[in-house]
C-alpha positions in Angstrom: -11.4 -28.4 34.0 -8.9 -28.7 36.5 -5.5 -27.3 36.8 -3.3 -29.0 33.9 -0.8 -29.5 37.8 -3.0 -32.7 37.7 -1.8 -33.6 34.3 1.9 -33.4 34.7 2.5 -35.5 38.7 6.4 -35.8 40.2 6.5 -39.0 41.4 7.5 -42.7 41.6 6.6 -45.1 38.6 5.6 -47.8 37.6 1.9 -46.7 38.2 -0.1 -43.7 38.2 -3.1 -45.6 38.8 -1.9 -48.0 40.9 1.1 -46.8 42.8 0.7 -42.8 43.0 -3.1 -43.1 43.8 -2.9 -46.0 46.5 -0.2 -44.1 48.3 -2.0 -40.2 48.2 -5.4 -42.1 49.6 -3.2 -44.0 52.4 -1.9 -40.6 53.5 -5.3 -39.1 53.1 -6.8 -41.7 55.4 -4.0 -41.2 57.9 -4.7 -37.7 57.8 -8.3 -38.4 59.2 -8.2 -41.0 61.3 -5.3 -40.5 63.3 -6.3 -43.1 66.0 -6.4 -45.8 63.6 -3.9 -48.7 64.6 -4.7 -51.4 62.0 -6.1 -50.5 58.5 -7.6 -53.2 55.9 -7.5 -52.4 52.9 -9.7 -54.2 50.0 -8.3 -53.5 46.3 -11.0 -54.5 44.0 -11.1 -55.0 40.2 -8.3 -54.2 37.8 -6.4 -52.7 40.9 -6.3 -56.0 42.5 -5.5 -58.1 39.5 -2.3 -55.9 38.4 -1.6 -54.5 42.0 1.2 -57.1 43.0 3.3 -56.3 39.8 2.3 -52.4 40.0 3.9 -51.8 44.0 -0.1 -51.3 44.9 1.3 -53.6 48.5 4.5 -51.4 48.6 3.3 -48.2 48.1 0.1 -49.1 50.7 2.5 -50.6 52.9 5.0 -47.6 53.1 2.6 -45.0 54.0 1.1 -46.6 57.1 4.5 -47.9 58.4 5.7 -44.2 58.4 2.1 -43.6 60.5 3.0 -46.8 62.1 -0.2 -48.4 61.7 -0.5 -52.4 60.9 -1.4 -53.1 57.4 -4.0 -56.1 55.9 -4.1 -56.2 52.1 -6.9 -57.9 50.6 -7.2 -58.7 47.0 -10.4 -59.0 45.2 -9.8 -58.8 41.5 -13.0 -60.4 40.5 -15.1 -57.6 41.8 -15.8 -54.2 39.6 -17.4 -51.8 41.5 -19.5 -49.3 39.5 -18.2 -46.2 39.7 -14.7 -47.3 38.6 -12.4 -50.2 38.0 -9.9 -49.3 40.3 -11.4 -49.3 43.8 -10.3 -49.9 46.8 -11.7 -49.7 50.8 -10.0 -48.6 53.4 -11.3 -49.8 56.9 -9.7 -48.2 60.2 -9.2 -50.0 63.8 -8.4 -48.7 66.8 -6.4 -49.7 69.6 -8.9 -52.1 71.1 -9.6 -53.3 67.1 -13.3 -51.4 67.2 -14.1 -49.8 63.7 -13.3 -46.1 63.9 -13.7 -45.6 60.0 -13.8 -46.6 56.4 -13.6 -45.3 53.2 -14.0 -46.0 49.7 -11.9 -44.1 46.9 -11.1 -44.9 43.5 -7.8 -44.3 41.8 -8.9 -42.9 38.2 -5.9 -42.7 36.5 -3.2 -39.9 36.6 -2.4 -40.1 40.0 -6.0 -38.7 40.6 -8.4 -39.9 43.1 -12.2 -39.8 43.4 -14.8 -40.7 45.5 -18.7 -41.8 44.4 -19.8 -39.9 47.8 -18.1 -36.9 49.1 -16.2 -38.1 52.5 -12.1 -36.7 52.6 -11.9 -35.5 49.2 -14.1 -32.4 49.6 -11.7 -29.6 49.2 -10.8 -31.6 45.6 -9.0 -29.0 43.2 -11.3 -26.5 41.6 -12.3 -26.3 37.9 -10.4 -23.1 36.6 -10.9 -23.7 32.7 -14.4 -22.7 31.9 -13.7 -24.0 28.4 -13.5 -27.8 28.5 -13.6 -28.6 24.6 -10.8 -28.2 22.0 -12.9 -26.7 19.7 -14.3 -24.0 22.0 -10.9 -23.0 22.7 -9.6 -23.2 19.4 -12.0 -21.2 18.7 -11.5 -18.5 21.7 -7.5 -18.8 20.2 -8.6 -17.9 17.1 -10.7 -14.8 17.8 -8.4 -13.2 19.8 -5.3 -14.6 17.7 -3.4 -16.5 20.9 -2.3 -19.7 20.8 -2.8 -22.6 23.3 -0.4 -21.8 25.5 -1.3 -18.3 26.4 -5.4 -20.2 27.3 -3.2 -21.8 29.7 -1.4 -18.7 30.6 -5.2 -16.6 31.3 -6.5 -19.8 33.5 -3.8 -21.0 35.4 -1.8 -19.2 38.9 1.4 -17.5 38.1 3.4 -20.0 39.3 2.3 -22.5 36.8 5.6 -21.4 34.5 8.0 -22.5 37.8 5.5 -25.9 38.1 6.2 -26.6 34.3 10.1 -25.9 34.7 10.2 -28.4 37.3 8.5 -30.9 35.4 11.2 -30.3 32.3 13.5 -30.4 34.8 12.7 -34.0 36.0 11.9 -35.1 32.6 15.6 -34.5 31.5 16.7 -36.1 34.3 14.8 -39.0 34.0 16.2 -39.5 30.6 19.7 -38.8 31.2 19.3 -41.0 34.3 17.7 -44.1 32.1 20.4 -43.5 29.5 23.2 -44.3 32.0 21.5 -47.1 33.7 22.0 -50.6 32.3 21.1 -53.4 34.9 17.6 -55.5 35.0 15.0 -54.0 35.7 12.6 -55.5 38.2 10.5 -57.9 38.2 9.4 -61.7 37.2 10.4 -60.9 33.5 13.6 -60.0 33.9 13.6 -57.5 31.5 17.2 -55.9 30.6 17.2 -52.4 30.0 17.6 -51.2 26.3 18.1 -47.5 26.3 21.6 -47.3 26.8 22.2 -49.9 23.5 19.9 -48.1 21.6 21.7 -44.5 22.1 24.9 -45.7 21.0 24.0 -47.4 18.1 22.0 -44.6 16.5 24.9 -42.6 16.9 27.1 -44.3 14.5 23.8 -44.0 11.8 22.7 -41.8 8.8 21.2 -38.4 10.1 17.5 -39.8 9.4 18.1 -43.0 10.8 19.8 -41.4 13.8 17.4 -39.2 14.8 14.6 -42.0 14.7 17.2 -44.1 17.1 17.4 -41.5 19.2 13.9 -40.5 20.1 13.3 -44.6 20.4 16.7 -44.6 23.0 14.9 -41.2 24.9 11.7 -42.6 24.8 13.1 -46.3 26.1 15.2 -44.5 29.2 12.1 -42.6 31.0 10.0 -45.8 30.3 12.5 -48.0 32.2 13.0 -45.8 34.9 9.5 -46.1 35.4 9.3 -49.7 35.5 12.1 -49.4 37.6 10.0 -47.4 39.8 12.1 -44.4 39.8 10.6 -40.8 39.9 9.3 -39.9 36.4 6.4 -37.4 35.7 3.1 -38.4 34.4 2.0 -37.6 31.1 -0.6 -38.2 31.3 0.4 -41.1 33.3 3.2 -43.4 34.8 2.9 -45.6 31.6 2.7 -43.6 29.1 5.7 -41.3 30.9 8.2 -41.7 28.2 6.6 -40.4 24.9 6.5 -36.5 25.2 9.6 -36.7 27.1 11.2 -38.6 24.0 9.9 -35.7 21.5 10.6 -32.9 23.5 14.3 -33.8 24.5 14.8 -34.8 20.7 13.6 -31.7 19.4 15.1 -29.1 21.5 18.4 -30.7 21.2 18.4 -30.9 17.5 17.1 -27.6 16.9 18.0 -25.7 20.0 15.0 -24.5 21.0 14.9 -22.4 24.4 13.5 -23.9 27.2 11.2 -21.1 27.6 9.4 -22.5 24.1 9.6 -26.0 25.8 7.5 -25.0 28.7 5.0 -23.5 26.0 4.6 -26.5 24.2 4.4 -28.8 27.7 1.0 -26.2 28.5 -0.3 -26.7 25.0 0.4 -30.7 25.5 -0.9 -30.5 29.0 -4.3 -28.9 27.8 -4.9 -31.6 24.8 -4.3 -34.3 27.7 -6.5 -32.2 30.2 -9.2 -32.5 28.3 -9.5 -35.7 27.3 -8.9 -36.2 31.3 -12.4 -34.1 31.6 -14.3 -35.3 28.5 -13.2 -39.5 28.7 -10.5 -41.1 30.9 -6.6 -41.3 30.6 -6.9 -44.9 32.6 -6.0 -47.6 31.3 -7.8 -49.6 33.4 -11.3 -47.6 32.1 -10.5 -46.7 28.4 -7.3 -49.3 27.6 -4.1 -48.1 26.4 -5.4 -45.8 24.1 -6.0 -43.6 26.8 -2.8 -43.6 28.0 0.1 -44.1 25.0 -3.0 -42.5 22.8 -3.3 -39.7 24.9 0.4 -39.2 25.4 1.1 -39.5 21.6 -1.5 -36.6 20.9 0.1 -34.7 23.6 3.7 -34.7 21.9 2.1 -34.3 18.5 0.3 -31.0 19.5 4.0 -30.0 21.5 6.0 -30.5 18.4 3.0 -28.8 16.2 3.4 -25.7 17.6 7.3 -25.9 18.3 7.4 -26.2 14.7 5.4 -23.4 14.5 2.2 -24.9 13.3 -1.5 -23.1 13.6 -4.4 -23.8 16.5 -5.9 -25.6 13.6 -2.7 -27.5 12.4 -1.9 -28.5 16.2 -5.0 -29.9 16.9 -5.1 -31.8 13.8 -1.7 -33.2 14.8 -3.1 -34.1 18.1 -6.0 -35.8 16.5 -4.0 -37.8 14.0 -2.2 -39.1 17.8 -5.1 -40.0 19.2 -7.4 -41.5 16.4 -4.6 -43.8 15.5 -4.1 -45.5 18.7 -8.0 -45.9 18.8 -8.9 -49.4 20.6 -5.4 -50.4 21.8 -5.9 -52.7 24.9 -3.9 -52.3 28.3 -2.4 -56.2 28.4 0.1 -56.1 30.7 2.3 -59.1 30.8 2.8 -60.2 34.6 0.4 -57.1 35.6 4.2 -54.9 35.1 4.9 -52.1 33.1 7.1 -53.6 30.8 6.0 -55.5 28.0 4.7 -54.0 25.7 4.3 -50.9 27.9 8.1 -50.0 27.4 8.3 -50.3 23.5 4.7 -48.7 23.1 6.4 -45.3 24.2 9.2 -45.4 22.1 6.7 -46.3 18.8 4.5 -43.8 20.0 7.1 -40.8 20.2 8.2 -41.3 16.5 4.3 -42.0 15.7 3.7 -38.2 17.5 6.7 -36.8 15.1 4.7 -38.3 11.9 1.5 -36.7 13.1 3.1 -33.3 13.6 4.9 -33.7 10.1 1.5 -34.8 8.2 -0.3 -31.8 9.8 2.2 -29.3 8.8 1.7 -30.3 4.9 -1.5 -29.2 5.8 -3.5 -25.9 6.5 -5.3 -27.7 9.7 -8.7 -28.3 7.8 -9.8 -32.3 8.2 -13.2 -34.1 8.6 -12.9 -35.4 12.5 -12.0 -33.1 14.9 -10.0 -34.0 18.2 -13.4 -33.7 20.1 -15.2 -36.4 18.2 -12.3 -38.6 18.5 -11.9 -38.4 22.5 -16.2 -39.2 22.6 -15.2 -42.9 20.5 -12.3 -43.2 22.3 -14.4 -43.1 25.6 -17.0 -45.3 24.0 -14.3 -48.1 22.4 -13.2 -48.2 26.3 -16.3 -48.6 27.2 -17.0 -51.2 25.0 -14.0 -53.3 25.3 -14.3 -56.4 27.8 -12.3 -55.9 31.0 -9.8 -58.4 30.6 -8.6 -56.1 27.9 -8.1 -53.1 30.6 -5.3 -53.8 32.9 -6.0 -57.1 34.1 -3.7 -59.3 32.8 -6.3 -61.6 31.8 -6.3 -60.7 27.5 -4.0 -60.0 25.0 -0.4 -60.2 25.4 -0.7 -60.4 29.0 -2.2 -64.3 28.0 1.8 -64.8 27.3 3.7 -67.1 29.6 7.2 -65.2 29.1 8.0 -66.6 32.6 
């Protein structure tokens, strides 16, 4: 597996998929044809048929103005290619428009790009974890008695504890940042902004009550400043951006944990995510949503297990519970933006990660389906679910006319 860097990307929202990836291929293409003048670029599949209400034009578009190079968008929504369902073509043209180069990549979720036949991604990041289930390193944990974190800590550089403060860093701000911001937020929808509301309301309730109001309002402002396009960090992706945040946040501020046992549980949440990244897909427009708010939702579970002190055993059953019960949830995007339901889907999800970690600590970690199991039918439901159900805005809710 790769670096669990590729897990946790600084960037703008609302996309991972659609808006990080577009824009790192644009500047990888610039980067290799530097006497292209005009580019064309084909978006196929579920990249084309959300790309307008993702920023796929904008963030396309600002890339080659910077490299001042004319721009052609096509869309072509009704063609999958096989390899993934967010493709897209890039075609280079020189100064006296003759070809110079083209390229086909595919944007596979996270902010992550690959290509079907090696061309500019050759140097791609190398594999550094040589164990690529939970089990097998649940079971490495146990034998030498370390916990997830300190797997992390044998694989990864030793600058990976500076890369995960910056990501809490940004994470805080994002929420602080959505919990001060109150106007629309963009789009056909005209969505207004709930964060704010819900933090001072749960304020004035009962502890219990409060604290569920208060992981909804932190979970609400990094979602929105996402759909805002604002800079968020992935985890595992732009849509799914506001769960672990949400838990985190909550938890350190009412139990005052250190940050140094935040970054800890960020590496154990990172792995969970990394290898469902290596083992099935954390795009929605592959798997659905459930490998996006799933993923994210086993991700915070596993964080809060082991703030709370939970077992490797106990923390991956947590994660488990966060994942098996988001099984077969779609990716319906209303108006192809990440808004509704994307928005509220975090919020539930972040109080759904905080039941998970609470029914696994009742428990000594021991349960029927493991974590592995659950990520092989998760890849399989995605598989099996009819593409309008995967980010196209053809199924589901996105059927809605809220217009």
């Amino acid at each position: 597996m790769e670096s669990i860097k590729e897990i946790y990307k600084i960037g703008h929202g609302p996309s991972s998929s659609h808006t990080m990836g577009p824009g790192k291929a644009a500047e990888i293409f610039c980067s290799h044809v530097p006497q292209c003048l005009r580019v064309k670029v084909t978006l196929y599949g579920s990249l084309a048929a959300t790309g307008r209400g993702h920023l796929t034009d904008k963030a396309l578009e600002t890339i080659f103005k910077k490299n001042h190079i004319q721009t052609e968008i096509v869309w072509d929504p009704k063609t999958f290619l096989p390899f993934h369902p967010n493709g897209m073509k890039f075609e280079g043209f020189d100064a006296e428009n003759h070809p110079v180069d083209d390229w086909t990549v595919f944007s596979v979720g996270g902010g992550s790009l690959k290509e079907e036949h090696h061309k500019f991604l050759e140097t791609q990041h190398s594999n550094i974890y040589e164990l690529t289930t939970i089990s097998d390193i649940m079971k490495h944990c146990e034998k030498y008695g370390k916990n997830y974190w300190e797997y992390v800590q044998e694989c990864e550089d030793n600058d990976i504890w500076d890369y995960l403060s910056e990501v809490w860093h940004q994470m805080k701000e994002s929420i602080q940042s959505g919990l001060c911001a109150e106007e629309v937020l963009p789009g056909s929808l005209h969505l207004k902004r709930k964060a704010a509301t819900f933090y001072i309301k749960s304020m004035g309730l009962k502890a219990s009550l409060e604290s569920q109001g208060l992981t909804f309002a932190y979970a609400l402002a990094v979602s929105e400043e996402n759909a805002a396009g604002h800079v968020i960090v992935t985890a595992p992706t732009c849509g799914s951006c506001g769960v672990l945040p949400a838990v985190l946040y909550h938890v350190q501020k009412i139990r005052g944990f250190m940050d140094t046992r935040i970054l800890r549980a960020l590496a154990t949440a990172a792995l969970f995510g990394n290898v469902v990244k290596e083992n099935a897909s954390i795009s929605g427009a592959e798997v659905g949503c459930q490998g996006e708010v799933g993923v994210a939702c086993a991700m915070a579970a596993a964080a809060s297990n082991q703030l709370f002190g939970g077992s490797p055993a106990q923390i991956e059953y947590a994660a488990e519970m966060g994942l098996e019960h988001h099984l077969g949830m779609t990716c319906d995007p209303v108006c192809g933006l990440v808004q509704i339901p994307c928005i509220e889907r975090n919020a539930y999800a972040a109080l759904r990660a905080l039941d998970a970690n609470l029914y696994a600590s009742f428990t000594d970690g021991r349960h029927s389906v493991s974590f592995d199991r659950v990520v092989a039918v998760m890849k399989q439901t995605g598989h099996d679910l009819p593409s309008l159900y995967k980010e196209t805005s053809e199924g589901g809710l996105a059927k809605l006319n809220l217009t």
